[in-house]
C-alpha positions in Angstrom: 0.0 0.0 0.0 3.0 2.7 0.6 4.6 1.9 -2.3 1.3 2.2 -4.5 1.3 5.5 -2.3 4.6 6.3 -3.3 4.2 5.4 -7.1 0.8 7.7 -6.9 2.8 10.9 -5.8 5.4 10.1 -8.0 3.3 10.0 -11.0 1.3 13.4 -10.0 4.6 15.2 -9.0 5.9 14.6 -12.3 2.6 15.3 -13.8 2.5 18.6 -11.9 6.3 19.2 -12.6 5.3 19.1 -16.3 2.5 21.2 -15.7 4.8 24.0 -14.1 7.2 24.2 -16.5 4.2 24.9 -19.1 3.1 27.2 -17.0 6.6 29.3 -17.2 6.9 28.8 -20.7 7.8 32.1 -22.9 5.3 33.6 -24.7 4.8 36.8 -26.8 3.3 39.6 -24.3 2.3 42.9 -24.0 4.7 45.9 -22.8 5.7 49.3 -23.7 9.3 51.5 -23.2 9.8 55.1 -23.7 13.2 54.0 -24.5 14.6 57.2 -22.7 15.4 56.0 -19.8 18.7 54.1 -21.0 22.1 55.8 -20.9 25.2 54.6 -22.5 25.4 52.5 -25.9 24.8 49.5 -27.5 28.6 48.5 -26.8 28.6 48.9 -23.0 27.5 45.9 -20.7 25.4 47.8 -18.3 23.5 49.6 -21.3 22.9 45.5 -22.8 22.0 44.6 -19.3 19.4 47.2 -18.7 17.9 47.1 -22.5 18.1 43.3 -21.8 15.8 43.2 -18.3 13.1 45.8 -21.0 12.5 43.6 -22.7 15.1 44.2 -25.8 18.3 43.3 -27.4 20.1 44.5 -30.1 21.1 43.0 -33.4 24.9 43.9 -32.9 27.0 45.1 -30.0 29.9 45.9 -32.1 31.0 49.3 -32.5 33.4 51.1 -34.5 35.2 49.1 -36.8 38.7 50.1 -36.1 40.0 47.5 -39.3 38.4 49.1 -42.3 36.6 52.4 -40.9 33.6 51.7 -43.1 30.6 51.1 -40.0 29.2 51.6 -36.7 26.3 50.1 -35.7 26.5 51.3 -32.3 22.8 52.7 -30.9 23.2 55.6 -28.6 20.9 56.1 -26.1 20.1 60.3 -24.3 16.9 61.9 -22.7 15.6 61.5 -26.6 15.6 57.9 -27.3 17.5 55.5 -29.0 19.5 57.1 -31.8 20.6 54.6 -34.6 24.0 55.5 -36.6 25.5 58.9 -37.3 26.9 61.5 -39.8 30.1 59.6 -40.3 29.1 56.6 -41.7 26.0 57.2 -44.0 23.2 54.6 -45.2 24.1 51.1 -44.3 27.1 51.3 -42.4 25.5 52.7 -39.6 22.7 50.1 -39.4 21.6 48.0 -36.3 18.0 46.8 -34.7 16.9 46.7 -32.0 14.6 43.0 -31.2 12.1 42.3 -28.5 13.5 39.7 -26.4 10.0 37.8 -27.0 10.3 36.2 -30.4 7.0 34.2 -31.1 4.7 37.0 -31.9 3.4 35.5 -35.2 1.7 33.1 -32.6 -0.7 36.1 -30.9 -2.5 38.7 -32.6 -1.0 42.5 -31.5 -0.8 46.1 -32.3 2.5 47.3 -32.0 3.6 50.9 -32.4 6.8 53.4 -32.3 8.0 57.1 -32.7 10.8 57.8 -34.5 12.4 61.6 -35.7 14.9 62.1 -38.3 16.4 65.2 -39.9 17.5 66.9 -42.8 21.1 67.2 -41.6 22.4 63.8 -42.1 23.4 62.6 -45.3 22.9 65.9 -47.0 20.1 67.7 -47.9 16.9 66.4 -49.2 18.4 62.8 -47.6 16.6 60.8 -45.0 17.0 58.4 -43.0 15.9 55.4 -43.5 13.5 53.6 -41.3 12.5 50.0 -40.3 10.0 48.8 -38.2 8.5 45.1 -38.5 8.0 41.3 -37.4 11.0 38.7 -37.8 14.3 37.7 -36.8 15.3 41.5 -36.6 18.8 40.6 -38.5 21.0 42.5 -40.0 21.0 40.9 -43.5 22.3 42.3 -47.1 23.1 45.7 -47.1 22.7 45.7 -43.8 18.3 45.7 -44.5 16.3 43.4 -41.7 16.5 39.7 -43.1 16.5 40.7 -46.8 18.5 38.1 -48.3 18.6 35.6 -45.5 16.6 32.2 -44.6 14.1 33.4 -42.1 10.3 34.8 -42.6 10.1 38.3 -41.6 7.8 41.6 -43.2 8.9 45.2 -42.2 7.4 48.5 -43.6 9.9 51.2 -44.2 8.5 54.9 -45.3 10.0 56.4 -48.2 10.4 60.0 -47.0 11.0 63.2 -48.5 10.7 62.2 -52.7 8.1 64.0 -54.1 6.7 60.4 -54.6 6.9 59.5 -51.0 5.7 55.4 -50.3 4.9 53.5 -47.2 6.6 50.7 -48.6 6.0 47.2 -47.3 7.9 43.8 -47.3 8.0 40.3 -46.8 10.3 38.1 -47.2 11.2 33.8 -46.6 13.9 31.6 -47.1 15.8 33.6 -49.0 12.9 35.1 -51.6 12.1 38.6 -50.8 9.3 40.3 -52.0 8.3 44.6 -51.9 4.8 43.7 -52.0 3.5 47.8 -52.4 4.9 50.7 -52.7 1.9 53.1 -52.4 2.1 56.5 -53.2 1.2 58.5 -49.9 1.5 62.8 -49.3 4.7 63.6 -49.7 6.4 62.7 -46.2 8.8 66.2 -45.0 12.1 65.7 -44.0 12.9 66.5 -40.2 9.9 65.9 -38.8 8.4 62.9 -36.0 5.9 60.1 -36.8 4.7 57.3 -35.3 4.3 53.9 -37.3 1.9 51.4 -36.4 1.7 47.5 -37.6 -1.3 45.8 -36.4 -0.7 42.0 -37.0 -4.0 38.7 -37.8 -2.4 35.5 -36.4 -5.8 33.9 -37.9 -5.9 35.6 -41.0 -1.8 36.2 -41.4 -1.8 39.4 -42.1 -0.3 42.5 -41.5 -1.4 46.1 -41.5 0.8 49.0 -41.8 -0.3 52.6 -40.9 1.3 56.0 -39.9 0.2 59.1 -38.1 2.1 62.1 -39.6 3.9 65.0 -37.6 2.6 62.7 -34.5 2.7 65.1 -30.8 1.6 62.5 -28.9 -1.7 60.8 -28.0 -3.7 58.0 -29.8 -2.7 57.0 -33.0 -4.5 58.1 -35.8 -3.5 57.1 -39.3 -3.0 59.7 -41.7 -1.8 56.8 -44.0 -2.4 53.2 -44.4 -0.7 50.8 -46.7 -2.5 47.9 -48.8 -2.4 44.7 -46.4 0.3 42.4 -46.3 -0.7 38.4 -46.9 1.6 36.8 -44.9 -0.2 33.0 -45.3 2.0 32.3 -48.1 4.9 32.3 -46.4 5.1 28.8 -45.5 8.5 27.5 -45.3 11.9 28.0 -43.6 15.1 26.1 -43.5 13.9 24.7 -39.9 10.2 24.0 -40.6 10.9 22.0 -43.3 13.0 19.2 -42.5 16.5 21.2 -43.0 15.7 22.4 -46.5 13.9 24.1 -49.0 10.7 24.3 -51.1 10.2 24.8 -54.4 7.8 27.8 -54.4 7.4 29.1 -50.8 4.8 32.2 -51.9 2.6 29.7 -53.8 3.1 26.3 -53.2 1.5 24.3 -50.0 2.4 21.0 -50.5 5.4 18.6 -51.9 4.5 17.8 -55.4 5.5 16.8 -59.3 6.3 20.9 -59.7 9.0 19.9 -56.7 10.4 17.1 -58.6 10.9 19.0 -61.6 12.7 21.4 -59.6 15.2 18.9 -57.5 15.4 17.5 -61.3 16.6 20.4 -63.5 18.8 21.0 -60.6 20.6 17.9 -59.4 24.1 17.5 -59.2 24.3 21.6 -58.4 26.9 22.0 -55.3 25.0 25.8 -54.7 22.7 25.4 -51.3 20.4 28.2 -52.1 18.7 26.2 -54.8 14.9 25.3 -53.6 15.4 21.4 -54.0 17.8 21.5 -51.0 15.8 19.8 -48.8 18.3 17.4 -47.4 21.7 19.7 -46.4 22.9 17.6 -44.3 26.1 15.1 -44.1 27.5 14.2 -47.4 24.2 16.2 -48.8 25.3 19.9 -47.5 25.6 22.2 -50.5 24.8 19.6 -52.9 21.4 18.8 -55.0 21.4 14.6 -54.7 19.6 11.7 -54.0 19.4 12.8 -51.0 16.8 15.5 -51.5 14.9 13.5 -53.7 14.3 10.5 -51.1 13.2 13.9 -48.5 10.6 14.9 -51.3 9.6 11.6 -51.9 9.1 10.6 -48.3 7.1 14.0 -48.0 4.7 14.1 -51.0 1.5 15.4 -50.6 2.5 16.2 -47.5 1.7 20.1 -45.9 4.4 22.1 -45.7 5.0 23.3 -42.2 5.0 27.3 -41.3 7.9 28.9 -41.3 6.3 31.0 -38.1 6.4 29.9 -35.1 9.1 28.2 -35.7 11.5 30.7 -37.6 12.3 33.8 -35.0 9.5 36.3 -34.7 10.7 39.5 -32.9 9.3 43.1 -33.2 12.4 44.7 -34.3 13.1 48.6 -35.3 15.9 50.5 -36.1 17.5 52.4 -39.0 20.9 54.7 -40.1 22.1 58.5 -40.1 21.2 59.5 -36.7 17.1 58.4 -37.1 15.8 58.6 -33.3 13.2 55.9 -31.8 11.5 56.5 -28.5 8.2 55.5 -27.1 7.8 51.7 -28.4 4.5 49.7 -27.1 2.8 46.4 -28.1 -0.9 45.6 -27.1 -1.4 41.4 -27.5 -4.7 40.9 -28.0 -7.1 39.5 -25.3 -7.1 35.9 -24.4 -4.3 35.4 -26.7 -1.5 33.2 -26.4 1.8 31.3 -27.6 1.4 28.4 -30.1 1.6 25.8 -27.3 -1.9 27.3 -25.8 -3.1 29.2 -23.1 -1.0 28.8 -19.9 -3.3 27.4 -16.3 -3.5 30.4 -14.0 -1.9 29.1 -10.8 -5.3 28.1 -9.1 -6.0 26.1 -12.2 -2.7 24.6 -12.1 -3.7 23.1 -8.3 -7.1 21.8 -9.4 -5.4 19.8 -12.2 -2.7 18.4 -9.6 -5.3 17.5 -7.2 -7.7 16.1 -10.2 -5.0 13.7 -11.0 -4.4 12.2 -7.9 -8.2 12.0 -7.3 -8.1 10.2 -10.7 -5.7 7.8 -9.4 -7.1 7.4 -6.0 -10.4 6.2 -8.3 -8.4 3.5 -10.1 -7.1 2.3 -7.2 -9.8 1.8 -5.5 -11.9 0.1 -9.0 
């Protein structure tokens, strides 16, 4: 009888261990920052620690490159917010982001929203700075643009200010095919001014919604400026949702099928890894289109392919170059959401189901 005993609490403290670790699991969640409150830069410790326990990190803690003299990423924090590169090193050099620490957001449904300022200073006149804000791994990727060029899923609208064509421009991009989906002509955007950007993201409907309030003061956002909606359902597959590799047509294609084959086909015996029929890069298969890939597409046919999101990174990153200015940064999750594993048992609930399962067993034993 004591060691059924035993055995029983046993069972329900591993059952309840389990339960507790669920219950601190990660998930996307709401919070907001002025982000002038830091002091120091992106290269110091203590500035990392304290953007760190906000709720942020940053794409690069490097600073000056003392080899070649060509960038600084370093983000500068004063009374004003987080200031992103500088007059010395124009456009890309100067680049960096800054990521929420959280980085399964495509699994919730949110509104997030930021400030920034720039100027007509840097860069020369007429010349702005450029501006990112958006959902992904927050990367700096080629020309130093958020994950354009690189394997994971990620969408960012960056405003095209001061051309007498001025565009709230929008992207997506995955696994290495990148896509400006619009480029919508808005009212011509003035240099030197502040605005607040807002993205307001459909976990159900995968979609993403880009707006601005112009020559914001402060207050409610209200948009001045919305761009077409971004359909982010199509992007379906990353290097780690889908078995190592690649598909053939991740913007239109669902499934593993004869177009796939065709693909692998026209391509085997290719040592370059970017090409879609890579789906096996591993072993004696890395970099090369073989036999390998074909047995993965065969084993998979007519198989779903699996999102990219959740499982590729999904931060809300920001950032930009010449001296742009971010401050007052907030994300709303919506009610009752939660991460892709499922809601999380408050602590009472968490009890209840404890003491339900060694009521359960007490049952059995007793039948």
């Amino acid at each position: 009888m004591k060691l059924h005993r035993m055995r029983i609490f046993c069972v329900a403290g591993a059952f309840s261990l389990t339960l507790l670790q669920a219950a601190v699991a990660p998930a996307a969640s709401s919070f907001s920052n002025s982000l002038t409150g830091f002091t120091g830069n992106s290269t110091l410790p203590a500035t990392q620690a304290a953007v760190g326990a906000a709720g942020f990190n940053f794409f690069s803690t490097d600073g000056l490159d003392l080899e070649n003299f060509d960038k600084d990423p370093t983000v500068r924090f004063d009374s004003t917010g987080a200031r992103f590169g500088g007059p010395e090193f124009a456009g890309d050099g100067g680049r960096n982001y800054m990521r929420t620490v959280d980085s399964d957001y495509a699994t919730v449904s949110f509104v997030a929203e930021i400030t920034y300022t720039e100027s007509d200073t840097v860069g020369g006149p007429g010349v702005g700075e450029q501006v990112f804000f958006g959902m992904g791994a927050g990367d700096a990727a080629l020309f130093r643009v958020p994950d354009w060029g690189s394997d994971f899923s990620s969408t960012f609208v960056t405003p095209e200010n001061g051309a007498s064509d001025g565009n709230l421009t929008t992207f997506k991009s995955a696994d290495d095919v990148n896509t400006w989906v619009n480029n919508p002509p808005q009212p011509e955007l003035a240099l030197g001014g502040t605005h607040r950007l807002q993205m307001s993201y459909d976990k159900d409907a995968k979609t993403m919604t880009y707006s601005i309030d112009f020559d914001y003061t402060g207050g409610a956002f209200a948009a001045d400026h919305t761009a077409p909606v971004v359909d982010l359902s199509s992007i379906t597959c990353g290097l780690t949702s889908c078995g190592g590799g690649r598909q053939a047509d991740p913007f239109s294609a669902h499934h593993f099928d004869a177009s796939d084959f065709t693909d692998w086909r026209d391509a085997k015996d290719l040592t370059i890894n970017w090409l879609w029929p890579n789906w096996d890069n591993t072993g004696l298969s890395q970099n090369l289109i073989d036999e390998a890939d074909r047995d993965f597409w065969a084993a998979n046919f007519g198989q779903l392919v699996s999102p990219a999101w959740p499982v590729d990174p999904s931060r809300i990153f920001f950032g930009g170059d010449d001296g742009v200015v971010f401050k007052d940064f907030s994300v709303i999750v919506a009610a009752g959401a939660g991460s892709a594993a499922g809601a999380v048992p408050e602590p009472a609930t968490l009890m209840l189901l404890v003491l339900g399962a060694l009521a359960t067993l007490g049952v059995r034993r007793r039948g």
